[in-house]
C-alpha positions as CSV (number, residue, x, y, z in Angstrom):
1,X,-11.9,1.5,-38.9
2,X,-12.2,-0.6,-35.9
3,X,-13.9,0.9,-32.7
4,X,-11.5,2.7,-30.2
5,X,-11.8,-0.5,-27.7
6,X,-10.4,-2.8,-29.9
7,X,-8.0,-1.8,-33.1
8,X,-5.1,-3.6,-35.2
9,X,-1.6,-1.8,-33.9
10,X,-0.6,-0.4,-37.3
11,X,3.0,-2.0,-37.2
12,X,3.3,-5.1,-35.2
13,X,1.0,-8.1,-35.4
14,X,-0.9,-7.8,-32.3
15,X,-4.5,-6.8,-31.2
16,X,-5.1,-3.7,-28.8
17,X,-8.4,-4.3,-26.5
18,X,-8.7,-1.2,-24.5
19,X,-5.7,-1.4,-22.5
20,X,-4.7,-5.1,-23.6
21,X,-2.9,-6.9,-26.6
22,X,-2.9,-10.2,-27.2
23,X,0.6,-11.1,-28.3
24,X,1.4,-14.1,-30.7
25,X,3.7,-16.4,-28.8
26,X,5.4,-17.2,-32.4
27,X,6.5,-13.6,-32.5
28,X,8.5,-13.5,-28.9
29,X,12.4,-14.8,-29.5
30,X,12.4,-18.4,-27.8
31,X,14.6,-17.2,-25.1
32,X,12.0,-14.4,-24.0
33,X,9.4,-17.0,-23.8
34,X,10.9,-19.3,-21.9
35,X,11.7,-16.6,-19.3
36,X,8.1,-15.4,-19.9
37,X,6.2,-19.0,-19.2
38,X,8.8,-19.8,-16.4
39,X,8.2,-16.3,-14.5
40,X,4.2,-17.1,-14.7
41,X,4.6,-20.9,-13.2
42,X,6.4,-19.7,-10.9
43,X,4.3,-16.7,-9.7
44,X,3.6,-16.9,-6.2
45,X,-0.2,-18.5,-5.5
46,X,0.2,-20.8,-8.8
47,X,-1.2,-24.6,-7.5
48,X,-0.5,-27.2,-9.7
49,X,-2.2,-30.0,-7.1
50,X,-1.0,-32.4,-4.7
51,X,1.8,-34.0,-7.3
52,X,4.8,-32.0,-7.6
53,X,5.7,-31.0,-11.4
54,X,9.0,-29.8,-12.5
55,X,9.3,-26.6,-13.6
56,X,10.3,-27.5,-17.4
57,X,7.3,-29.8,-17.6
58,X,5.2,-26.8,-16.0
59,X,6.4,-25.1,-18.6
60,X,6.2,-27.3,-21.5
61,X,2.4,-27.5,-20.8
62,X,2.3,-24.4,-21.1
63,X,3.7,-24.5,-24.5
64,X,1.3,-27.1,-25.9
65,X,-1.6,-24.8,-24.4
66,X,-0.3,-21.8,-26.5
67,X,0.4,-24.0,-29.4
68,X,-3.5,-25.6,-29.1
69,X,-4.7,-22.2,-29.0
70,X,-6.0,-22.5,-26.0
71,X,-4.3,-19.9,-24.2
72,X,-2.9,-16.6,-25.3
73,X,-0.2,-14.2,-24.2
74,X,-2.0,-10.8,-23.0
75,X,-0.1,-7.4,-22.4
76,X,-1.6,-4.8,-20.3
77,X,0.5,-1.6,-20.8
78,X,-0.8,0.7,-18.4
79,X,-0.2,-1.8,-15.4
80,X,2.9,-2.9,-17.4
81,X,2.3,-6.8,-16.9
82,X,1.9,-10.2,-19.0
83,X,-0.9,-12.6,-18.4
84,X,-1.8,-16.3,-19.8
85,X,-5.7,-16.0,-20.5
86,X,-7.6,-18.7,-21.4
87,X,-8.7,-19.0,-24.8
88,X,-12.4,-19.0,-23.9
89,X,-11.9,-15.4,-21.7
90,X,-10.9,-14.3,-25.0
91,X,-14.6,-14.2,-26.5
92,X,-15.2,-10.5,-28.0
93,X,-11.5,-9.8,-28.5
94,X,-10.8,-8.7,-32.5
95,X,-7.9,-11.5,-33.3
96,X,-8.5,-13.9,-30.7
């Protein structure tokens, strides 16, 4: 049995770390994702430099990061909000 900060959800295929889950990207529905990745670019405070990018190629970076693994899609239900964590801030997380 894994320890109470970090268990398997017994249903869906996601990791519960105290009051996170990481969330496979290949499990949301491509529309959701799109909405997901494009609501996170265009958070307010988000600096991509001195060169203006448009927001598809924003997101399409974002893409190729979750497809390389090196970020991940985090949930935290108790302040009902959805991250992008880099794959290294991962380390210690069951699944990750």
């Amino acid at each position: 049995m894994a320890s109470d900060a970090i268990r398997r959800h017994p249903i869906l295929p996601l990791t519960i770390t105290q009051t996170r889950m990481i969330i496979p990207y290949q499990q949301i529905p491509e529309e959701t994702l799109t909405a997901l990745l494009e609501e996170f670019v265009t958070r307010e405070g988000t600096d991509y430099g001195e060169v203006e990018t448009s927001l598809a190629d924003k997101v399409a970076g974002l893409r190729r990061q979750l497809k390389h693994g090196d970020i991940a899609i985090v949930f935290d239900p108790a302040m009902e909000t959805t991250s992008l964590v880099p794959a290294r801030d991962l380390q210690g997380f069951e699944g990750a």
